[in-house]
C-alpha positions in Angstrom: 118.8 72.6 43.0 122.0 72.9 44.6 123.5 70.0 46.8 126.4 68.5 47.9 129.8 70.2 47.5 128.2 72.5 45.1 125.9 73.4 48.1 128.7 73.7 50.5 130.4 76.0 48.9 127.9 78.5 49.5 129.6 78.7 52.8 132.4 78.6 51.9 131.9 82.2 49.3 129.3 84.3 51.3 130.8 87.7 52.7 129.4 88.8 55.6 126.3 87.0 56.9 124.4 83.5 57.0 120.9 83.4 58.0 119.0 80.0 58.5 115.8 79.3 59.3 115.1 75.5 60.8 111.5 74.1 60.9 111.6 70.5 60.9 111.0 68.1 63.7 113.4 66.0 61.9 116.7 66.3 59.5 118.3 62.7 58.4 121.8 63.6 57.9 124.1 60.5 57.1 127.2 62.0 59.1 125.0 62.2 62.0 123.8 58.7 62.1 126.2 57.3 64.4 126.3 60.2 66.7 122.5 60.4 67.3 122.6 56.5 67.8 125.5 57.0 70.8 123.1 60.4 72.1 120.4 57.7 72.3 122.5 55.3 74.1 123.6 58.1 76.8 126.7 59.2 75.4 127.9 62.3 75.6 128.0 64.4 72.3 131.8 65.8 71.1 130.1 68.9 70.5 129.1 69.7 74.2 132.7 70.3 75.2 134.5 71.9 72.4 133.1 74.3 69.4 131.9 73.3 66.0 134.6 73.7 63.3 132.5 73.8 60.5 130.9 77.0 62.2 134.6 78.5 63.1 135.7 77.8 59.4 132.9 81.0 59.3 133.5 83.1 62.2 136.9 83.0 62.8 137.0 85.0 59.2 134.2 87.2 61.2 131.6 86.1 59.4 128.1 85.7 61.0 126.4 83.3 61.0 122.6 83.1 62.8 120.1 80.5 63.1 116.5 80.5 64.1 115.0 77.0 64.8 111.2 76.6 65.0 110.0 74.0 66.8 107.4 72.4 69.1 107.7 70.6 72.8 107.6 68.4 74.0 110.7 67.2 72.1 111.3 64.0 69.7 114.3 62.4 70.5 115.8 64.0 67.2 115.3 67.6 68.7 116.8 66.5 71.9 119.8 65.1 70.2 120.3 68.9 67.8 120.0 71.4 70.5 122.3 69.3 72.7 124.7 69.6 69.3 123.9 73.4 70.0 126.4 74.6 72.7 129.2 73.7 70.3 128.2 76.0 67.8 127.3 78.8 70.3 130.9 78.5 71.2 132.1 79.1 67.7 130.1 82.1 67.4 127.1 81.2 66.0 123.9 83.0 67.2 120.9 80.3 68.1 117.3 81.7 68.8 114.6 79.2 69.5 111.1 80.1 68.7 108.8 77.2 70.9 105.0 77.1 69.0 104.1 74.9 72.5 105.0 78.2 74.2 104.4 81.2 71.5 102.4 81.4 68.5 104.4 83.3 65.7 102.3 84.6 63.0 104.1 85.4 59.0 106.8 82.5 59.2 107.0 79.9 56.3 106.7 76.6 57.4 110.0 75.6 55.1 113.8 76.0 55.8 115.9 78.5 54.2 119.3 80.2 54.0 119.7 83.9 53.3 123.1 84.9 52.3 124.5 88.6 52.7 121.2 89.6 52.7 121.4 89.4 48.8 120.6 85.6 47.7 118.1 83.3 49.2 117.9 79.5 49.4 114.6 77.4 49.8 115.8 73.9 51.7 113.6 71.3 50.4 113.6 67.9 52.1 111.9 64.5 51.7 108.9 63.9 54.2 111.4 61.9 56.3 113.9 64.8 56.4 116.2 64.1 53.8 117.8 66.8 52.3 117.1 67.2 48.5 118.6 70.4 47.6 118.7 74.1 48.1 116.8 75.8 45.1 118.1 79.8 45.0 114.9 81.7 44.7 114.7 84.6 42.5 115.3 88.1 43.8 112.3 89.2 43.7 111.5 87.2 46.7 114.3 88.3 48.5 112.3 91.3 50.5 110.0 89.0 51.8 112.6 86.1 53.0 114.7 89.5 54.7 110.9 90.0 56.6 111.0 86.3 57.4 114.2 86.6 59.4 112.9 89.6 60.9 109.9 88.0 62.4 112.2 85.1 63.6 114.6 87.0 65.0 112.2 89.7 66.5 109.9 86.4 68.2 113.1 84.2 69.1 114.1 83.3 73.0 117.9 82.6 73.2 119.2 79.7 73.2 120.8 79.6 76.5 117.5 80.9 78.0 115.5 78.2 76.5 117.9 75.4 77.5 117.7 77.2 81.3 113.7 77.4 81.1 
């Protein structure tokens, strides 16, 4: 299992393209503690005005880097809180899809998170039942077909962000 910097340099080498797919209703990231508290309190995220470095570290080297985030409405707080974050990274040139399961029912998805990597390396997210991240385990390649046909689906079944938000 890969975490910390070990895991974040898998951003750091890919070539080409970064494919995630999201489907918790809740991730417990330290760093975003404080924000999500002052989101909660009705302050306004830094991430709504300006783009997300950490994605433009990626795209600025043209890079791609696409995420597909499954999820249900109405929304938990903590879902409210990550697509506001959302606009941010749209405007360092990530691409966002949303795929609603109040709204759509998408058959052939896994119900776990994962990264695919130049389509040629494929990590399973795992996280603790209250959304702590545990570690990334890289899955052999044998499984890599069907994680490429996982992102198909996503992508093929996923409403943009911009016309979710508007809807």
């Amino acid at each position: 299992m890969l975490k910390g910097e070990e895991f974040g340099r898998l951003f750091e080498t890919f070539e080409r393209t970064a494919f995630r797919l999201e489907t918790l209703p809740l991730y417990d990231v330290d760093d975003e503690r404080e924000e999500f508290a002052d989101f909660l309190a009705g302050k306004g995220l830094a991430s709504e005005s300006s783009d997300n470095p950490w994605v433009r570290s990626m795209t600025d080297l043209g890079k791609r880097v696409t995420r597909v985030h499954v999820l249900r409405s109405p929304l938990s707080d903590y879902l409210r809180y990550e697509l506001a974050s959302y606009p941010g990274n749209i405007a360092a040139g990530e691409s966002i899809g949303i795929i609603d399961t109040a709204r759509q029912v998408v058959v052939g998805l896994p119900d776990h998170d994962f990264w695919l990597f130049d389509d040629a390396r494929v990590y399973r997210m795992h996280y603790t039942d209250a959304g702590q991240f545990v570690g990334a385990e890289l899955l052999p390649d044998g499984r890599l077909n069907e994680y490429q046909r996982y992102r198909e689906i996503a992508l093929a079944n996923a409403v943009p962000f911009g016309e979710y938000s508007a809807a």
